[in-house]
C-alpha positions as CSV (number, residue, x, y, z in Angstrom):
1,X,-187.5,143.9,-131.2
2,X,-186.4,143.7,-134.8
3,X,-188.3,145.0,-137.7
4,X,-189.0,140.9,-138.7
5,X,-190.0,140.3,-135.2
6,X,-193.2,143.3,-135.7
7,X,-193.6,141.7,-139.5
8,X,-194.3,138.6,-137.6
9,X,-196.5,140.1,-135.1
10,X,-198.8,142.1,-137.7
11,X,-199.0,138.8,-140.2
12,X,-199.8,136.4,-137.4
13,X,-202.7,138.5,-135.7
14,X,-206.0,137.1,-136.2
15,X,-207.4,140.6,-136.1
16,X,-207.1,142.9,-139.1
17,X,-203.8,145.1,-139.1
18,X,-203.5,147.4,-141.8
19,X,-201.9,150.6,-142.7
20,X,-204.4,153.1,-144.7
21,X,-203.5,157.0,-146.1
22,X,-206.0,159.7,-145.4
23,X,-206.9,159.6,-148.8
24,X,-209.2,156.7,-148.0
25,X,-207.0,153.6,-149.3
26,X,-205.6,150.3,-147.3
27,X,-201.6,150.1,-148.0
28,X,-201.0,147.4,-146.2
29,X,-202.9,144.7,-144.8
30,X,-202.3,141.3,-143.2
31,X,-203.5,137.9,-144.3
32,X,-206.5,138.0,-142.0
33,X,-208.0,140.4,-143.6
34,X,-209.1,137.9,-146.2
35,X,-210.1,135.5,-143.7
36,X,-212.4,138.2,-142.0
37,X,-213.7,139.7,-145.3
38,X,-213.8,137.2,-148.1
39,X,-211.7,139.3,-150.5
40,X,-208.2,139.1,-151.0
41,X,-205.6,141.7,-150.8
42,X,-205.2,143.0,-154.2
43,X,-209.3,144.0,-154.3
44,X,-209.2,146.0,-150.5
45,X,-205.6,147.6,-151.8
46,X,-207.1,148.6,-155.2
47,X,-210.2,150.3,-154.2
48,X,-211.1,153.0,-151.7
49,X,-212.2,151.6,-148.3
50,X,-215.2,153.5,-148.4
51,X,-217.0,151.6,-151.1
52,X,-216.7,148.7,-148.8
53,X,-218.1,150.2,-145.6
54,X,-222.2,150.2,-145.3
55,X,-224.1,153.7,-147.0
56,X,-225.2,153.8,-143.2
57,X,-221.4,154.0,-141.9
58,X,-219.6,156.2,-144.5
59,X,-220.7,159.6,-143.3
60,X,-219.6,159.0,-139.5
61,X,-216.2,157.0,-140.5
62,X,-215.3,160.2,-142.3
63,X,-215.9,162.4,-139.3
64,X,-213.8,159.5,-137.4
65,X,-211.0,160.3,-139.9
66,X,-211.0,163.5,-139.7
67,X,-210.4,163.2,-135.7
68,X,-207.7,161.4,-136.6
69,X,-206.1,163.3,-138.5
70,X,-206.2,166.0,-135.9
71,X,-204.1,163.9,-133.3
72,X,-206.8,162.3,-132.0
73,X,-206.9,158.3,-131.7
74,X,-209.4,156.3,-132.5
75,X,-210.5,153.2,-130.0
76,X,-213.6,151.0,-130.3
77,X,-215.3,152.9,-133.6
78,X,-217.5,150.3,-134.5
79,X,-218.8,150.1,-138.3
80,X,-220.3,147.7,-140.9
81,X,-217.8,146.3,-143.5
82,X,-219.3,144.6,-146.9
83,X,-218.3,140.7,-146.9
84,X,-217.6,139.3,-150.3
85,X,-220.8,137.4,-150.0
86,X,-222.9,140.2,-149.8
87,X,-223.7,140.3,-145.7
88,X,-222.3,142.9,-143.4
89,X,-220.0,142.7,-141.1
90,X,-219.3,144.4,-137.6
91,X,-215.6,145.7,-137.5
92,X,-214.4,147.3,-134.1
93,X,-211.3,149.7,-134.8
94,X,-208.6,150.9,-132.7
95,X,-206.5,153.2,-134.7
96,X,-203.3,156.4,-134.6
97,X,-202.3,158.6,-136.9
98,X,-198.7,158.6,-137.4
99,X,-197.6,162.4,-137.1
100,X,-195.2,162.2,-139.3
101,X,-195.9,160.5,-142.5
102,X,-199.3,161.0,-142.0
103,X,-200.2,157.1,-142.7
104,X,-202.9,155.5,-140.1
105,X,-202.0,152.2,-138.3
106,X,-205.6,150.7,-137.1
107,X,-206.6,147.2,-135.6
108,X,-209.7,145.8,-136.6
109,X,-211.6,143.2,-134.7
110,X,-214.9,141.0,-136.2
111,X,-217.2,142.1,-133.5
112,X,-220.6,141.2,-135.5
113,X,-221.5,137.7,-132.9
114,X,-221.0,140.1,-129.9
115,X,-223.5,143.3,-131.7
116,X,-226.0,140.6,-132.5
117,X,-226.1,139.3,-129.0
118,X,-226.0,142.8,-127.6
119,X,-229.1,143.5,-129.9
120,X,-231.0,140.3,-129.5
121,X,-230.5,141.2,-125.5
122,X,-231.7,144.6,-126.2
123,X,-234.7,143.6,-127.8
124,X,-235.9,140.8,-125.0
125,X,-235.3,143.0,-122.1
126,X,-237.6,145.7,-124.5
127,X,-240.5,142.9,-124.5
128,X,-239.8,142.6,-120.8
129,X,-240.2,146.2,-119.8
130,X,-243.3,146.0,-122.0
131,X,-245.2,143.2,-121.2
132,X,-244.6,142.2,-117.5
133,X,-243.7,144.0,-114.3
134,X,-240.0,145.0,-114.3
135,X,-237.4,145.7,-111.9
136,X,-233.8,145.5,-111.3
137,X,-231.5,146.0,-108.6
138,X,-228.1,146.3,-107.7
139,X,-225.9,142.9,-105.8
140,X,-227.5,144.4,-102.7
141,X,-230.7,144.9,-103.5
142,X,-231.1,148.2,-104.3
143,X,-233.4,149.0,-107.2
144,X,-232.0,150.7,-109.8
145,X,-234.3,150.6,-112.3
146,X,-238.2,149.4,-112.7
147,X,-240.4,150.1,-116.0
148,X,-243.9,151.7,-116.1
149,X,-246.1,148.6,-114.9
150,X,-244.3,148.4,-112.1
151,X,-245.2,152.3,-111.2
152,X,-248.6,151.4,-112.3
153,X,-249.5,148.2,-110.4
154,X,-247.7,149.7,-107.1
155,X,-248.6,153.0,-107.2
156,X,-244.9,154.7,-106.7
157,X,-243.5,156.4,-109.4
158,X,-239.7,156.2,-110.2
159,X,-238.2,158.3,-108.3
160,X,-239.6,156.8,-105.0
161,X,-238.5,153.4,-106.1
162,X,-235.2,153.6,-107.1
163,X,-232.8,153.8,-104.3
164,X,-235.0,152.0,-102.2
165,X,-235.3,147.9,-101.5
166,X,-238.1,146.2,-102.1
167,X,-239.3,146.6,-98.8
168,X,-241.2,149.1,-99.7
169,X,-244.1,147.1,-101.0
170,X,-243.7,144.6,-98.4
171,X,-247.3,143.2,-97.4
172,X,-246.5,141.9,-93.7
173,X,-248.3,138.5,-95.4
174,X,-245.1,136.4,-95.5
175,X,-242.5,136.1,-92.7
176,X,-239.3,137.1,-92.8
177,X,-237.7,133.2,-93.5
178,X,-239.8,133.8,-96.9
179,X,-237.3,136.4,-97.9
180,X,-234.2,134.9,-96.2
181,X,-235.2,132.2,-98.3
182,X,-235.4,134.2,-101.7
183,X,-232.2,136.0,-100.6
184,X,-230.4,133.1,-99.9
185,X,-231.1,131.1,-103.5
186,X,-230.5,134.3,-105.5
187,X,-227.2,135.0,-103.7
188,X,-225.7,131.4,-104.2
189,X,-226.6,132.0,-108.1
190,X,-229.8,130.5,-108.4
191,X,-233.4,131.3,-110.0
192,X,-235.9,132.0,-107.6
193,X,-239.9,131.7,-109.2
194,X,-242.7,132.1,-106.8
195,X,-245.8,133.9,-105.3
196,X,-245.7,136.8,-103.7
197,X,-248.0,139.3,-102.1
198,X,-247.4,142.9,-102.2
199,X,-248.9,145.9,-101.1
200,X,-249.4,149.3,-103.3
201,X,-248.6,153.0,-101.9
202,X,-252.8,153.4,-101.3
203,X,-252.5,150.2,-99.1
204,X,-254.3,147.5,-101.4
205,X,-252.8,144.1,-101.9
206,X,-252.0,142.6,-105.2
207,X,-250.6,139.3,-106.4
208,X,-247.2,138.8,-108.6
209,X,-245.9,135.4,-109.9
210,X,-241.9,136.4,-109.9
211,X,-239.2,134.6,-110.7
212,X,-235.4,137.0,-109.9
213,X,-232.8,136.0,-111.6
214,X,-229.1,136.2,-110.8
215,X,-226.7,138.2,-113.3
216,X,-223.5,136.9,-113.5
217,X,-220.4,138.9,-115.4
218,X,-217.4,137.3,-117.3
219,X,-215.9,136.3,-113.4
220,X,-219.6,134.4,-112.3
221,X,-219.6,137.7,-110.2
222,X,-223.5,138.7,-109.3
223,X,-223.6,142.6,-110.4
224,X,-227.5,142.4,-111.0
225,X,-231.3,140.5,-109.9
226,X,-233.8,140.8,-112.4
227,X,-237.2,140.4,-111.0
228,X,-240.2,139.6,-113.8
229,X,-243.6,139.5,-112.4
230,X,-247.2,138.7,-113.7
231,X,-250.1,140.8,-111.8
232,X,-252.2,137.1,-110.8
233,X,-254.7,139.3,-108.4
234,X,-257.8,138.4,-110.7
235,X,-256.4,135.0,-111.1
236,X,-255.6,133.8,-108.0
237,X,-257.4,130.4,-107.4
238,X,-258.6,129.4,-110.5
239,X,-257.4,127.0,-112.5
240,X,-258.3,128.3,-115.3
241,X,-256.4,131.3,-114.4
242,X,-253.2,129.1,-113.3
243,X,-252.8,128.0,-117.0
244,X,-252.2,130.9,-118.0
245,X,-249.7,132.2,-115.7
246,X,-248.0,129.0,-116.3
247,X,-248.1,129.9,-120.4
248,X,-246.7,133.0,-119.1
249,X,-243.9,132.1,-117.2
250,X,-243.2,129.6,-119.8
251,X,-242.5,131.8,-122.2
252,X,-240.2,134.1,-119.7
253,X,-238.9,131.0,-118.8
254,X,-238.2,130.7,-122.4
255,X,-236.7,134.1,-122.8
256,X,-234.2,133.4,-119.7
257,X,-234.2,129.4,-121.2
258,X,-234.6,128.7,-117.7
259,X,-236.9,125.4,-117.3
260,X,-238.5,123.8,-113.9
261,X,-238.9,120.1,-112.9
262,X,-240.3,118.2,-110.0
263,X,-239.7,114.4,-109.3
264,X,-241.9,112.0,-107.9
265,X,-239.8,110.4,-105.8
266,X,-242.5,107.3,-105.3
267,X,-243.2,106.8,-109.2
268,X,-240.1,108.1,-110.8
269,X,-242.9,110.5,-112.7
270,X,-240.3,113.8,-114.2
271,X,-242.9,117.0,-114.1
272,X,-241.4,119.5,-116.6
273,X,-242.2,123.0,-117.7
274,X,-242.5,123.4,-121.6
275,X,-239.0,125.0,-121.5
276,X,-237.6,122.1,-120.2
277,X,-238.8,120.0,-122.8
278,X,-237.4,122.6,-125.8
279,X,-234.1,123.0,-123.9
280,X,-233.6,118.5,-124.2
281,X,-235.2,119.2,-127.4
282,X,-238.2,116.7,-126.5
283,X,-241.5,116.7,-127.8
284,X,-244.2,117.2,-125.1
285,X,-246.7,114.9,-125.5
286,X,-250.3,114.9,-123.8
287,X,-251.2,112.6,-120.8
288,X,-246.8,111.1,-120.9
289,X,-244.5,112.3,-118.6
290,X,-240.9,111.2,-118.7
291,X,-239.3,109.0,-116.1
292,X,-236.5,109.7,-114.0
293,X,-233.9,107.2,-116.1
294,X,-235.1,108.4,-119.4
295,X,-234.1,112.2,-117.6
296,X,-230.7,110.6,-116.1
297,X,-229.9,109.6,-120.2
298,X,-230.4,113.1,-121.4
299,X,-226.6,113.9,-120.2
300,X,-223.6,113.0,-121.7
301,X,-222.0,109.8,-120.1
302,X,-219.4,111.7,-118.0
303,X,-222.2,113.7,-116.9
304,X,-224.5,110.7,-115.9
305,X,-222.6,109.2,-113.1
306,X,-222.6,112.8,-111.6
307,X,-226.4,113.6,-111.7
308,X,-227.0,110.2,-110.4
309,X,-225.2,110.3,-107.5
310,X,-227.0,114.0,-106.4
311,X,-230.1,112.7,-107.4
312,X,-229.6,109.7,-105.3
313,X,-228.3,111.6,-102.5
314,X,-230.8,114.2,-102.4
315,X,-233.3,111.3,-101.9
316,X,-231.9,109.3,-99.7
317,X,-229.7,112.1,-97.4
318,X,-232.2,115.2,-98.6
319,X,-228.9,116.9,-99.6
320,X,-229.8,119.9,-102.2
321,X,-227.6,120.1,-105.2
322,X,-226.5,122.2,-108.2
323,X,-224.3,121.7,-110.5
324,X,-223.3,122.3,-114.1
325,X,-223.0,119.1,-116.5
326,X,-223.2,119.0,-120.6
327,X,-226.7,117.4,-121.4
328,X,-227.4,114.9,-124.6
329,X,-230.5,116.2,-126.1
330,X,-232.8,114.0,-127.7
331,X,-231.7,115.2,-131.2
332,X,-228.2,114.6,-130.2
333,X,-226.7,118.0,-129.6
334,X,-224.4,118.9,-126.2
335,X,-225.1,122.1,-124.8
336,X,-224.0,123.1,-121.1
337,X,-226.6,123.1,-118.3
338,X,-227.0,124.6,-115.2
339,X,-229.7,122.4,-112.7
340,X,-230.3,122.5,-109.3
341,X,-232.6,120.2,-107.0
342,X,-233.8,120.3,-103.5
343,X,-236.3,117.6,-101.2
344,X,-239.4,118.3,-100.7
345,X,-240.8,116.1,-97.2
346,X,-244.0,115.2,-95.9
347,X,-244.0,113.8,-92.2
348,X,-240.3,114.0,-92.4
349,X,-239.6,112.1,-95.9
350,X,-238.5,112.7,-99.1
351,X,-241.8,112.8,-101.3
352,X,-240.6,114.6,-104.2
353,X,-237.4,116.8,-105.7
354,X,-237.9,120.1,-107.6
355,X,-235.6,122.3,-108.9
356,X,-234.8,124.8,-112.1
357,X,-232.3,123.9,-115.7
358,X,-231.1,126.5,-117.3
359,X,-229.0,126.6,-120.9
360,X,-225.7,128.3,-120.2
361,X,-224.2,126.7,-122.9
362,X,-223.3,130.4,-124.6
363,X,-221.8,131.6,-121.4
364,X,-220.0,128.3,-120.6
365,X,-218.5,128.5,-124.2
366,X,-217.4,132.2,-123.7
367,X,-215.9,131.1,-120.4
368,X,-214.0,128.2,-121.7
369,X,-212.8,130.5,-124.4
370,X,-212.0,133.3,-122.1
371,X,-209.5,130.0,-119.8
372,X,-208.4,129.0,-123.6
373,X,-207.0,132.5,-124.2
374,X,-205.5,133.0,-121.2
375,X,-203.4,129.7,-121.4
376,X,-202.4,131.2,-124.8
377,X,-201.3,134.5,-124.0
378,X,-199.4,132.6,-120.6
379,X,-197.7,130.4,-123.0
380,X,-196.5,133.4,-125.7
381,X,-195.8,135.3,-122.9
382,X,-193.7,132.6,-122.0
383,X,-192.5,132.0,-125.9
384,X,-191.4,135.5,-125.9
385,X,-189.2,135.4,-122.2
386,X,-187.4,132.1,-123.7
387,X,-186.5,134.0,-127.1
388,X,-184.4,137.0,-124.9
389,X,-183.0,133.9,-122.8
390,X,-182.4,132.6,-125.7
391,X,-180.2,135.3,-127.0
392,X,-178.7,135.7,-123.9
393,X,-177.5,132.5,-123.3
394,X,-176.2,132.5,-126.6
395,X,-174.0,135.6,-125.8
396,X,-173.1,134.1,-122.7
397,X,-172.3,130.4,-123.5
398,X,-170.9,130.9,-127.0
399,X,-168.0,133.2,-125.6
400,X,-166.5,130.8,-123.2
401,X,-167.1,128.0,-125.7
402,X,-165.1,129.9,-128.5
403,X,-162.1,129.8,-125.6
404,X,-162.1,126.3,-124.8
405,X,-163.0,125.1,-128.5
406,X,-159.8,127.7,-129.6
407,X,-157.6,126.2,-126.9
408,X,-158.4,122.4,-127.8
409,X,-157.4,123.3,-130.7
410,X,-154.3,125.0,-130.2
411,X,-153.1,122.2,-128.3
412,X,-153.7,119.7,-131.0
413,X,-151.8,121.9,-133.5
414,X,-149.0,122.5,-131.7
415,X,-148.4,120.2,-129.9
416,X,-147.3,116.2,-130.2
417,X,-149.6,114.7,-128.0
418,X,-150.2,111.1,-127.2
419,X,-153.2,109.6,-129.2
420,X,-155.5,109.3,-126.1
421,X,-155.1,112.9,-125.6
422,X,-155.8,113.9,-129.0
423,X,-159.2,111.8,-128.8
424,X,-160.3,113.5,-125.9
425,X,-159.2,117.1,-127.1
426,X,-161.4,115.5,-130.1
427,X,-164.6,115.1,-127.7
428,X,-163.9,117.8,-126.4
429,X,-164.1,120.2,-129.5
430,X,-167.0,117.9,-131.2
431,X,-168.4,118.7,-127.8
432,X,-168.0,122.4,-128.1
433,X,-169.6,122.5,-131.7
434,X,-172.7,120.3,-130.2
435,X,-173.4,122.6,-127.4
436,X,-173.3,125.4,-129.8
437,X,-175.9,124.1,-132.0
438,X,-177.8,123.4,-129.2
439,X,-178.3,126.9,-128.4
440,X,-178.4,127.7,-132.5
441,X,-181.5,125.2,-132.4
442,X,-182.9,127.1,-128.9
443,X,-183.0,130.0,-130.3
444,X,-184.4,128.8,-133.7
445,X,-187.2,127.5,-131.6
446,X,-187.9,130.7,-130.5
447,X,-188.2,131.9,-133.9
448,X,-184.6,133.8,-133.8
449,X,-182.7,130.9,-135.7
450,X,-179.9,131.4,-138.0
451,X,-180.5,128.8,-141.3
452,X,-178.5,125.9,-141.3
453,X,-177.8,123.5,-144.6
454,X,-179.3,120.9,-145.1
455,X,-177.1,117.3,-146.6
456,X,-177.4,113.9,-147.2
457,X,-176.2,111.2,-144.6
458,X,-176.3,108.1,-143.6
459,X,-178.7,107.6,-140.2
460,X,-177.1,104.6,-138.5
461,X,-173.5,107.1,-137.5
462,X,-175.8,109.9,-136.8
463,X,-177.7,107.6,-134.4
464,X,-174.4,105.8,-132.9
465,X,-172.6,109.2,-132.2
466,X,-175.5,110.3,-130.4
467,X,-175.3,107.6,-128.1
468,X,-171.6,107.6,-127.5
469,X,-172.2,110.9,-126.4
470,X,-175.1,109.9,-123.8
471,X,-172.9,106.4,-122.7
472,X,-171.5,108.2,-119.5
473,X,-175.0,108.5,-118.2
474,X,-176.3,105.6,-119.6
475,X,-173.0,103.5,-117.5
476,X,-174.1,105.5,-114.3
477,X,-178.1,104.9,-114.6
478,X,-177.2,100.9,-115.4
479,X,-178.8,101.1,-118.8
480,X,-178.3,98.9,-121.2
481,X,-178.9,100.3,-125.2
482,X,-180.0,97.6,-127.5
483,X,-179.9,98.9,-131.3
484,X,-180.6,97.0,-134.9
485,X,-179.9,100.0,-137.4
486,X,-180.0,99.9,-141.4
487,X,-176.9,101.0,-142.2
488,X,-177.9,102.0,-146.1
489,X,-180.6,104.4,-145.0
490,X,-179.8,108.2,-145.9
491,X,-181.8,111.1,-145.0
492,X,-181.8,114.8,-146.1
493,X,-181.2,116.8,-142.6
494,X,-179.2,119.2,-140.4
495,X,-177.1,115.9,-138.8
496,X,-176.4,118.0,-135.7
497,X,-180.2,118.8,-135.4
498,X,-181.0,114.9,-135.8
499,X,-178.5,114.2,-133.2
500,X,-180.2,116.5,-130.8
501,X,-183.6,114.8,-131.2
502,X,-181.9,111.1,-130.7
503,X,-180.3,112.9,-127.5
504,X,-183.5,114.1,-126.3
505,X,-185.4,110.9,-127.0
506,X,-182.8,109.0,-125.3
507,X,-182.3,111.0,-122.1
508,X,-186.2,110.5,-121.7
509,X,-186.2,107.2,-121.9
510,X,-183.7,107.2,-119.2
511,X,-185.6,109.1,-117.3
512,X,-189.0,107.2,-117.8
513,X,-187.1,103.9,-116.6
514,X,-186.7,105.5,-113.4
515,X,-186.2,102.7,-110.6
516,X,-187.3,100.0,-112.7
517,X,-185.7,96.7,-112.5
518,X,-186.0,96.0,-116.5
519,X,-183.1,98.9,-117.3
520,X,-183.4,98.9,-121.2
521,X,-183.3,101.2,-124.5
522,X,-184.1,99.6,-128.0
523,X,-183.1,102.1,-130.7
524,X,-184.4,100.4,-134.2
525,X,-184.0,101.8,-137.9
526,X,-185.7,100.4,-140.9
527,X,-187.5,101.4,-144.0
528,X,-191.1,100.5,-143.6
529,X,-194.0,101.6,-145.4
530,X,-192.4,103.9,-148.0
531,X,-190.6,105.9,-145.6
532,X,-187.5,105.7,-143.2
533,X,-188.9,104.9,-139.8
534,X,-186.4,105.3,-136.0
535,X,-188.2,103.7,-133.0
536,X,-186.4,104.9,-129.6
537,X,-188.3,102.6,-127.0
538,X,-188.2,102.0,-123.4
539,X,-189.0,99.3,-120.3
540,X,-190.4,102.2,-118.7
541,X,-193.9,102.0,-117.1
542,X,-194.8,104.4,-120.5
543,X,-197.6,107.2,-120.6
544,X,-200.8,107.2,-119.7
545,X,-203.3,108.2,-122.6
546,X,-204.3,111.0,-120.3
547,X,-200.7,112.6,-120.3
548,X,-200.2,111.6,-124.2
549,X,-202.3,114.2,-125.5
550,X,-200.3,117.1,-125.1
551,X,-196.8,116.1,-124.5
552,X,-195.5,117.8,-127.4
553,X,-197.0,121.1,-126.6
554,X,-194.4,123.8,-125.1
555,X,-194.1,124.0,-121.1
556,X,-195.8,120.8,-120.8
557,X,-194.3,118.3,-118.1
558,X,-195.2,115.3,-116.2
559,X,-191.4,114.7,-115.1
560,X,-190.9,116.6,-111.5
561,X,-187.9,118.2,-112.7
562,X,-188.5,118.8,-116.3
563,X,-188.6,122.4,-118.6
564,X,-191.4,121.1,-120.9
565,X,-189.2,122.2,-123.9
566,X,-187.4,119.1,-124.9
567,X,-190.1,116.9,-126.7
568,X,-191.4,120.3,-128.1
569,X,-188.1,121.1,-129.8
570,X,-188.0,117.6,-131.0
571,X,-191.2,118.4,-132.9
572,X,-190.2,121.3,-134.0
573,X,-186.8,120.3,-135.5
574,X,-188.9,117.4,-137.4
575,X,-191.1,119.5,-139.0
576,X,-188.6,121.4,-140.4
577,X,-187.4,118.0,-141.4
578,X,-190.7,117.1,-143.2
579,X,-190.7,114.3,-140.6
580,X,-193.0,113.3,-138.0
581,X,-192.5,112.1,-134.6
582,X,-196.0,110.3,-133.0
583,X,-196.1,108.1,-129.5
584,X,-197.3,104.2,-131.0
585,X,-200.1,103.7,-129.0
586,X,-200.1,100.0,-129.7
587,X,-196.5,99.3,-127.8
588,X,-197.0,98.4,-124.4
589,X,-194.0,100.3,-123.1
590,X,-193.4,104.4,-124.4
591,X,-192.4,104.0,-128.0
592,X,-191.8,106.7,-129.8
593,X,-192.1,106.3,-134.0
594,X,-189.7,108.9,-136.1
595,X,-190.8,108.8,-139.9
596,X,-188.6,110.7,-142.2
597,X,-189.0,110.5,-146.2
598,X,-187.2,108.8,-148.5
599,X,-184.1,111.7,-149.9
600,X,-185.6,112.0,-153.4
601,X,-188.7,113.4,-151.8
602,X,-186.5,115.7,-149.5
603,X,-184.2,116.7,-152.5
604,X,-187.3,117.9,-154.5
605,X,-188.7,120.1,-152.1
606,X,-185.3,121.9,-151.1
């Protein structure tokens, strides 16, 4: 790679890059820096970085340097950067010290969203371990951690617990289905909450309301159940009692914004926990309970059909569902949901549904964002293999090109030939020179162009030369061109660029007619609406608003044969063009609108 290609790298990176002296200041930094930090260049390169790093942080960031400058790199430091507003920031650093010239390259990555979460975590698995009966276990099972009421209400102490499955307060009260049953709900990924009846090490019973949760990491892999219990032995069988286990597992439900519901299949009557109601953002009023439509609305419209249909099928089949839909809340915000539903029967029907919703919508957005990035770094990945094609086929085309582009022309020079011949040795050579900008403009698309000038031209020629060179294939496919060009209109462009596009636009249309009886191409220029507009439409069966959204995107195809490259090049050579190129959505056949500026407009900004 070429020292331009790093450049572009380091100024492109959405992460700080930056070059710093052991002295303590920056001496190079890219333009996210100020995106990340609020201040611009000239302030972070004028001042030592210490003075922007938090009192708290200074002391170990200069042991950190030190390390560094004894040969040892730096990866994952974390420490709290000043933003101009005032607030701090969370910077994760990866960093080497060049041996040399003793100048440190580092990476820095805004990591403050990802400490807050791993704090506000912290802190609610603290008030867990404090206030109820704690225990986790491994994806098998095996405990691997409880907290002290759990050694206090069972007797055991730590070490005779971890290891060990929770077997080892089994009561003998429920059957073994019971914990098939558990086992089987946690495994699939769902929230078990319950009764259960254990026994302590001195043989007493006690009573625990638990609900075990499923841990899922960034692959929806289980690594971990969390069990949370309330001690309910005084309680058992009171009512009074039972409101306040249910205020209690409200509020874990609210912790783990996991809510419960149960239908009444007869009346339509929604019962929902108090989390339910804050995650639809509902207000729970006494003595009303929703009904099952006014539930159904609370997703988005996509989403409704789909819950319908389970619900419906769970009723009428008893078929258990659970999916994830985006829900509507009542104040108007879409979150992601996770809900489940099972029947309930008495005498062998359907009385009533039950089931858990949970708000994922901070793991669903990290997952789609984890799929977004990963497309990304596919498609550069991609972007990068084209540019070294891209230079190879340059090398390799351009060589035998200059031989048959020197030998056309050797034969028009010295030789008299007949005029036929000397038109074809003209194709031939105008050919030659449109092939090689072809790969110039390939190349340039993979950011490893050479410039080209810019001129002023008439459109119409530029247009008709195009097609003369696409009329073979057009005679073969039985196409018929149908053209009503302006002849006065001049643009600023690179013509052999602009005769690419038309090429491009052209051979798709042909493409798009396929095996259509109607076999036409209407190529119209005109000025309209203060700027030069080129419609290349045709009697295709056109593009489905579903495939229109990303056609000019690199890689993308809906042709069986095609690169995804050509309508992305187009784009690209527009742009440079200060032109735009959009699909009308209006025409009923594909129509694609080319709008260029007038060439005083051009002129000024060249």
């Amino acid at each position: 790679m070429t020292k331009d290609d790093y450049k572009t790298f380091f100024d492109m990176s959405l992460d700080i890059c930056c070059i710093a002296s052991q002295e303590g200041y920056f001496e190079s930094l890219n333009d996210s820096v100020t995106a990340i930090l609020g201040y611009s260049k000239d302030t972070l390169l004028s001042r030592p970085f210490y003075e922007f790093i938090h009192p708290e942080d200074v002391e170990k960031t200069v042991a950190e340097m030190e390390q560094l400058g004894q040969g040892q790199p730096t990866l994952h430091f974390e420490n709290r950067y000043r933003h101009s507003n005032g607030s701090y920031l969370t910077i994760s650093w990866s960093a080497r010290q060049e041996a040399s010239s003793g100048r440190i390259y580092a990476i820095g990555r805004d990591v403050t969203e990802q400490a807050n979460t791993s704090n506000r975590l912290a802190q609610i698995e603290k008030g867990l371990k404090k206030e109820t009966i704690f225990a986790q276990t491994d994806s098998g099972g095996f405990i691997t951690d409880v907290n002290d009421k759990f050694c206090d209400i069972s007797g055991y102490s730590p070490e005779e617990l971890i290891g060990r499955t929770h077997r080892v307060i089994n009561s003998g009260h429920h059957p073994k289905s019971f914990f098939r049953e558990i086992w089987k709900t946690i495994s699939s990924g769902q929230i078990w909450s319950g009764v259960i009846k254990n026994r302590k090490k001195n043989g007493d019973y006690y009573y625990v309301q638990t609900i075990i949760i499923p841990i899922h990491d960034h692959e929806n892999r289980i690594i971990n159940y969390l069990s949370i219990r309330q001690d309910i032995t005084e309680s058992i069988g009171t009512e009074a009692e039972k409101e306040r286990i249910l205020n209690i597992l409200n509020e874990t439900g609210k912790i783990a914004k996991v809510g419960g519901w149960e239908l009444n299949v007869a009346t339509e009557e929604l019962t929902w926990t108090d989390e339910t109601f804050r995650i639809f953002e509902l207000e729970k009023k006494t003595g009303q309970k929703p009904r099952l439509p006014e539930g159904l609305k609370l997703y988005t419209p996509e989403c409704q059909p789909i819950i319908e249909q389970a619900v419906s099928r769970a009723i009428e089949y008893g078929e258990p569902y659970s999916l994830e839909l985006e829900a509507q809340t009542a104040k108007g915000n879409v979150l992601w949901v996770y809900t489940n539903g099972k029947p309930n029967y008495h005498n062998g029907k359907v009385i009533t549904l039950s089931g858990t919703i949970q708000d994922i919508h901070a793991r669903k957005m990290a997952e789609i964002k984890y799929e977004r990035e990963r497309r990304n770094n596919i498609r550069n990945a991609k972007l990068a293999s084209l540019g070294e094609l891209a230079a190879s086929m340059a090398h390799e085309i351009n060589n035998p090109l200059g031989i048959i582009a020197g030998n056309a022309e050797l034969l028009k020079l010295r030789h008299e030939l007949p005029a036929p011949v000397n038109d074809k040795i003209d194709i031939i050579m105008k050919s030659c020179d449109r092939i090689s900008h072809i790969v110039k403009g390939l190349r340039r698309f993979s950011r490893t162009s050479e410039n080209l000038e810019f001129s002023q031209c008439r459109l119409a020629p530029v247009i008709l030369e195009a097609l003369s060179l696409v009329s073979p294939r057009l005679k073969s496919e039985r196409v018929s061109v149908t053209t009503e060009l302006d002849d006065t209109l001049e643009v600023v462009c690179r013509e052999i660029e602009i005769e690419q596009v038309i090429l491009n636009l052209v051979n798709n249309a042909i493409d798009a007619i396929g095996d259509s009886q109607d076999r036409r191409i209407w190529v119209q220029l005109q000025r309209q609406n203060g700027s030069i507009e080129l419609r290349v439409q045709d009697s295709g069966k056109g593009i489905t608003p579903e495939d229109s959204d990303d056609i000019f995107m690199p890689f993308v195809t809906h042709k069986p044969q095609g690169t995804g490259l050509g309508l992305a090049i187009v784009d690209g050579i527009l742009k440079d063009h200060n032109a735009t190129i959009t699909l009308d959505e209006n025409a009923a056949r594909t129509c694609f609108i080319i709008r260029f500026p007038d060439p005083p407009e051009r002129a000024d900004e060249l």
